[in-house]
C-alpha positions, 0 to 999 in steps of 0.5 A: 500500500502507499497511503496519502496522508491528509491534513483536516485543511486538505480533507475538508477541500477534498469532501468538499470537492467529493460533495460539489463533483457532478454525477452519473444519474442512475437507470431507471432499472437502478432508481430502486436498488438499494446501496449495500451498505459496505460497498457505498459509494465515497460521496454518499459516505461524505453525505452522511456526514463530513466526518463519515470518510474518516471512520471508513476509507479514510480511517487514518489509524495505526500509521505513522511517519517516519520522517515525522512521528509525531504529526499524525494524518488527519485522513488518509487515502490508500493506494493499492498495487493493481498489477505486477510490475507496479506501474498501477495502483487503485484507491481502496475503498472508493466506488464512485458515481462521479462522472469522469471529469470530476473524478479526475479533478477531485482525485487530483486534489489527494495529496501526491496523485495531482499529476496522475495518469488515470488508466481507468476510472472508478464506478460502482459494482452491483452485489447480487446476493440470495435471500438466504433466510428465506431460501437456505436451510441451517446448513447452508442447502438450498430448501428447493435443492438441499444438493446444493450448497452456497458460500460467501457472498452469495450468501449476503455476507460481506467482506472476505474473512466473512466470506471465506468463514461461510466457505468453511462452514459451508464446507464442514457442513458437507463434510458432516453430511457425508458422515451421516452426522449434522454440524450445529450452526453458529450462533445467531449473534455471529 
């Protein structure tokens, strides 16, 4: 990662810029579609609330300078390798609904990206997920189908240790049907 370090002046421009930027208007079919709250576009963060980027993307916590230990960020956005060779690099957490020239102009205020080439710009991707109270038994089976097992986010889970946790669970559900035996679900507090 390379993380950009913001002070509260260049954050306060740079969610004001967010806020000001000029958007791509949502499809008829689109109008309905709910945000999934961990995957929300950055300038529906910053209307929530001026602060909102900084408890989320922007969360400037656990890094510190080098050069200066003592001044810490007031944000921070991350960069991350996108490719092998190390010539791209994407912004962590940041779909967006802004139009092409704005995302350019209101990326370019992030301190160190004022002379970036954009190879592509961002967007918005839609998570597709079942309802799996309705549909999916304890064991994580299809009710329709119980041949038929789901994980991840298919399942409505989000981020990737959940994912990966409703994989394995998914997975010794198998295992213990295989057997002839039942694995207990977790507990509903999980």
């Amino acid at each position: 990662y390379i993380n950009c370090p913001m002070t509260k002046e260049q954050y306060d421009a740079f969610v004001a810029a967010l806020l000001d930027g000029e958007k791509v208007d949502f499809k008829d079919w689109e109008t309905n579609t709910p945000y999934f709250d961990g995957c929300l576009p950055v300038e529906v963060m910053a209307e929530r609330g001026h602060e909102t980027l900084r408890h989320g993307p922007m969360k400037p916590v656990g890094l510190t300078n080098p050069h200066n230990p003592t001044v810490k960020p007031y944000a921070i956005v991350q960069l991350r390798q996108d490719n092998k060779l190390g010539t791209l690099y994407n912004i962590v957490g940041f779909q967006t609904k802004l139009k092409h020239g704005a995302q350019q102009r209101v990326f370019r205020t992030i301190p160190g990206l004022e002379n970036a080439e954009f190879a592509r710009l961002g967007g918005l991707h839609r998570n597709t997920f079942l309802n799996s109270p309705k549909l999916l038994d304890a064991q994580l089976r299809l009710r329709a189908q119980p041949r038929l097992r789901f994980a991840g986010q298919m399942t409505g889970c989000e981020g990737y240790v959940e994912s990966a946790s409703v994989g394995l669970i998914a997975g010794l559900c198998a295992s213990a049907d295989m057997r002839g035996a039942a694995l207990p679900p977790p507990p509903a507090t999980t």
